[in-house]
N, C-alpha and C positions, 0 to 999 in steps of 0.2 A: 504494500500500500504506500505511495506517495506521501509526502508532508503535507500537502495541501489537504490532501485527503484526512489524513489524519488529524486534523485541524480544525475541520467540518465536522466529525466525528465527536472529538471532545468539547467541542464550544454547543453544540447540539442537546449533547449528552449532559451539560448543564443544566441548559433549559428544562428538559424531562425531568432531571431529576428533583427539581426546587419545586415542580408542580408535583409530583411524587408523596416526594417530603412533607406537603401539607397534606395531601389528602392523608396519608398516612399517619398523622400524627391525628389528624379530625378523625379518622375512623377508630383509632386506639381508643380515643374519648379520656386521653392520660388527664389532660387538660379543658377547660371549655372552651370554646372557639373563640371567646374573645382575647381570651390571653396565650390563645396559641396564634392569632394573627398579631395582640403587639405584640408578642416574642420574634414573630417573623419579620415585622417593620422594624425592631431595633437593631436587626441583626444585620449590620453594614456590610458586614464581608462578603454573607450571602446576595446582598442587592445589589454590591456592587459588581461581583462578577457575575451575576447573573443578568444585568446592562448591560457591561461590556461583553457577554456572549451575544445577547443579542443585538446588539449594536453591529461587531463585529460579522454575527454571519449577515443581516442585510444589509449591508454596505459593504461588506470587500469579501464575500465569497458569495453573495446571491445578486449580486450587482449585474451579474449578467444575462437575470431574466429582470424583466419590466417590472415594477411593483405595483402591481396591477388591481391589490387589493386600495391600496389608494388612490391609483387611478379611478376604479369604478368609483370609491365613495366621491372624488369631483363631476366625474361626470353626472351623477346618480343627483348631485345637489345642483348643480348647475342646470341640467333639467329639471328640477321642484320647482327651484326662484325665477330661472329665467327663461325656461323655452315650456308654459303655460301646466308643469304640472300639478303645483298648489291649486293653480286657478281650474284644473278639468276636475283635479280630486273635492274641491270647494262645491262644482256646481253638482255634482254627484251627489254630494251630500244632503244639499239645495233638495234635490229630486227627491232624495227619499226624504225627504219632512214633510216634503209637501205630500207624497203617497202614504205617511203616517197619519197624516191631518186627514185626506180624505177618509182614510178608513177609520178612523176616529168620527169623523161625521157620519157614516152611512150607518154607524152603532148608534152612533146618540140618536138618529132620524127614526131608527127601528124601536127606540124606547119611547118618540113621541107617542106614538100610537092609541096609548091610553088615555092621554092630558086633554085637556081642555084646550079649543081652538085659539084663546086667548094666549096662553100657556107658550102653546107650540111658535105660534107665532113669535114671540117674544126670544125664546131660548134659539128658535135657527134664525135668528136676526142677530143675534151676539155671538153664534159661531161663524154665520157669517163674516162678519167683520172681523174674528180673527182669525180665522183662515184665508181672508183675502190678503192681510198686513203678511201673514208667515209667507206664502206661494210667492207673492208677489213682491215684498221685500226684496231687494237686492244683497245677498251675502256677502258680496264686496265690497259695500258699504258701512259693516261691522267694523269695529277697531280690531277686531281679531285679524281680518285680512290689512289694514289699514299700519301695521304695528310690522308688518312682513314686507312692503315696500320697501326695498332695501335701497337707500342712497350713496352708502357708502361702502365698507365690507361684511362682510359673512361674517357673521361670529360664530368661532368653531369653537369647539372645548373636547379636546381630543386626549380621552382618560384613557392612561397606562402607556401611558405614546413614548417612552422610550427616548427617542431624539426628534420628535415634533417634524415629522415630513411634510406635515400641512404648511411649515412656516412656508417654503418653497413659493405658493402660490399666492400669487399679488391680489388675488380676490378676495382673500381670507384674513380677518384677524386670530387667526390658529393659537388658541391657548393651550400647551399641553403640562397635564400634569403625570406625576407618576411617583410611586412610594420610593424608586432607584432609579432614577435621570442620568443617561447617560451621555448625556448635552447640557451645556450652560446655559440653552435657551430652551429646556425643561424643568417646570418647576416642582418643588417638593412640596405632596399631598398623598395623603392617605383619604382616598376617595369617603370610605366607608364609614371616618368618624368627621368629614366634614359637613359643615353649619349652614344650611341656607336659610341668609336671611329676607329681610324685606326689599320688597324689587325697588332699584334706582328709579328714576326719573331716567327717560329714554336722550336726554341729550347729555348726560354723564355716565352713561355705560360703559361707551368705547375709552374716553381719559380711565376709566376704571382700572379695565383690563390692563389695558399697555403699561398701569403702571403697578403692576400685580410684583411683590416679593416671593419668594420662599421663607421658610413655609406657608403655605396656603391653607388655611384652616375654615375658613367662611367663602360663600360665594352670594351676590343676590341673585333672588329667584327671577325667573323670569329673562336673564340676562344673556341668551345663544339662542342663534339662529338652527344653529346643529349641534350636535354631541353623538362623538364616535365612540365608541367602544369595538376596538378593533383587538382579534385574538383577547378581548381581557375575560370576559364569564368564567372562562373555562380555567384561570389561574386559580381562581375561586375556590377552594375546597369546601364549600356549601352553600347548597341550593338557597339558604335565607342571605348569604352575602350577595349574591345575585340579584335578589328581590330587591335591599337595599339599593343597593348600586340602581335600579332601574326606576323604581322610587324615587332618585333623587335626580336623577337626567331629566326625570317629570318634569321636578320642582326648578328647575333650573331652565327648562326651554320656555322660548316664548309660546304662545298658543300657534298653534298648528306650525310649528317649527320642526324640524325633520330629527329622529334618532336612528344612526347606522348602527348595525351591529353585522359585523365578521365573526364567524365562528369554525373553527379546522373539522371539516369529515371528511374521512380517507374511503369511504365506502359509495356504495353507488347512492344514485338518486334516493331511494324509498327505504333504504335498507334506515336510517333513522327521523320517515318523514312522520313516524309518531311523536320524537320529540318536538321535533320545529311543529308540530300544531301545535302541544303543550304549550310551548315556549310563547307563541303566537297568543293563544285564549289568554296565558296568564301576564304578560304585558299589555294587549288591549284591555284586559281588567282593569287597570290603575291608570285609563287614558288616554289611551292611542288607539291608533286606527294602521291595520299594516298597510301601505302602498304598495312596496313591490317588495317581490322574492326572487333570490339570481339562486340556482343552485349550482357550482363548478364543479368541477374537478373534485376537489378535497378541500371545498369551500360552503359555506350555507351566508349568502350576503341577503339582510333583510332592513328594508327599510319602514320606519315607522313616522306618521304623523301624530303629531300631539293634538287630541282634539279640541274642539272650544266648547264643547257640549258635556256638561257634569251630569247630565242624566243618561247620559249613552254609557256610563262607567258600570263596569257588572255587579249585581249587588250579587251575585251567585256566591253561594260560603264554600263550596266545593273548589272553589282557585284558590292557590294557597302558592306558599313559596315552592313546593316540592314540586311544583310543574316545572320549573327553570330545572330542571335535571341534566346532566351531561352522562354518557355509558360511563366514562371513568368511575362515575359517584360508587359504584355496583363495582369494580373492581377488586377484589380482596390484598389488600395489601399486607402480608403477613410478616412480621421480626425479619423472616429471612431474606424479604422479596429486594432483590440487588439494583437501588435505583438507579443507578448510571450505566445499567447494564442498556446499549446498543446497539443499533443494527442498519443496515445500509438500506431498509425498506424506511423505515422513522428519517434518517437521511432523504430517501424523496419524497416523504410526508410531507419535512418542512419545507422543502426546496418550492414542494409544488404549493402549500399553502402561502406562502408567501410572494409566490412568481407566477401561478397559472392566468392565463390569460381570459377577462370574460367571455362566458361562454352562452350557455345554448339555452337553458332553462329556465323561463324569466316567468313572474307571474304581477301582475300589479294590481292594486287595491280593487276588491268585485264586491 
């Protein structure tokens, strides 16, 4: 085996093992998960070379396929804001209120029946009137869409980002945070005990941001156009840190402001399209709406709209954190199991996770 090779191998062989590590310690249950993630965030050694692994393989041994996982998320955003698809998923929405409102009338019309003509006349003269305001209202007229006119740039917030590849792009105010920054223009946050607090006034947002320190402890709500989560769920060692984390991308996007999430599967199409529905009901639960779904290679890219409608949020008690599930979760990690043990298949795991080109299987908001 080559030096290069071997190089790919152990800087890899990091990264699995640090995801390893946690699950295994969470399924031991030695400790409770809160104080086995700060044990994990104080532990510099471990973050720090687990940055510079991967810092190091996508930048100077995966450099030479495209990164195309960030690619898609601009292009993916760039069509929301700018080539009509806020505004086709906007009127969609439009449509069905207004086919909620008629069938909502044609109920209340079948219970006139009994009433008094006086009665009847009176109550479909007040649904009238607002069912004509809902149909015919303009939804681009709401501050919801009004708030999403973007003049200036994008406001990204790109959690677990490593070295902040969105800075790159002149469109973007790309904030990235991460518990191990492996760039000076990566800041220090621990997503999962940060504060959101009360939303800024919209013409002090962007001085906000740009003038953001480490560490980053508090965000206001309301304050991103976008928020990635690229490769992070899965570092997670539990299904309620997940929830958190999505929870708070809520609390932190503007209304109908776009959440990406990247997630690695090495298997075919269906072989885990049980989970991505999971995953799907139990993020539309807490206020989003999915738009599209790419499935790659050994990629699951899903984008989410924030809704403007708190009665569209599921009151179903059956969604719960344990739908954000990953197969690892189910792996048995036992004393003996050799986490750094690797292989030249997990080599084009990541290669391809990280480099495959968008592909074939697209689905958008139905």
């Amino acid at each position: 085996m080559d030096r290069e090779k071997e190089e790919h191998l152990r800087l890899a062989a990091i990264i699995k093992g640090v995801h390893a590590d946690l699950r295994k310690k969470y399924q031991n249950g030695s400790n409770d998960l809160e104080e086995i993630w700060k044990n994990h965030c104080s532990d510099q050694s471990v973050l720090t070379e687990y940055a510079d692994a991967m810092y190091n393989l996508s930048c100077n041994h995966w450099s030479k396929l495209p990164e195309t996982r960030i690619d898609w998320c601009r292009a993916t955003i760039m069509e929301y804001f700018y080539n009509d698809g806020l505004k086709k998923a906007l009127e969609k929405e439009q449509r069905r209120h207004a086919h909620r409102l008629r069938i909502k009338l044609a109920s209340q019309d079948s219970n006139l029946l009994g009433r008094s003509e006086e009665n009847r006349k009176s109550i479909m003269e007040t649904d009238s009137r607002t069912t004509s305001n809902n149909v015919q209202g303009d939804v681009f007229s709401t501050p919801y869409f009004q708030e999403l006119q973007i003049d200036g740039k994008i406001r990204l917030l790109d959690v677990g980002s490593c070295f902040n590849p969105f800075a790159r792009y002149d469109d973007f105010l790309a904030v990235g945070i991460d518990i191990g920054p492996a760039t000076p223009n990566v800041l220090c946050c621990d997503f999962l005990q940060l504060e959101t607090t009360c939303p800024l006034e919209i013409d002090f947002i962007e001085s906000y941001l740009q003038n953001l320190k480490s560490p980053v402890t508090e965000l206001p709500k309301n304050s991103f156009h976008v928020i990635v989560f690229s490769l992070l769920l899965e570092y997670l060692p539990s299904p309620d840190q997940r929830w958190i984390c999505c929870l708070k991308a809520n609390e932190l996007l503007h209304t109908n402001g776009l959440f990406l999430i990247i997630t690695p599967d090495s298997h075919k199409q269906h072989r885990n399209a049980a989970m991505i529905k999971s995953w799907k009901e139990a993020i539309e639960s807490i206020g989003f709406k999915q738009w599209r779904y790419v499935k790659l290679e050994h990629l699951h890219c899903l984008a989410f709209r924030k809704s403007a409608k708190t009665e569209d949020l599921s009151l179903d008690l059956n969604v719960s954190a344990g739908m954000l599930y990953i197969p690892q979760d189910f792996h048995d990690l036992s004393e003996s199991t050799n986490l750094c043990e690797y292989s030249e298949e997990d080599e084009k795991f990541f290669m391809d996770s990280v480099g495959e080109l968008p592909g074939f299987l697209s689905y958008d908001e139905n």
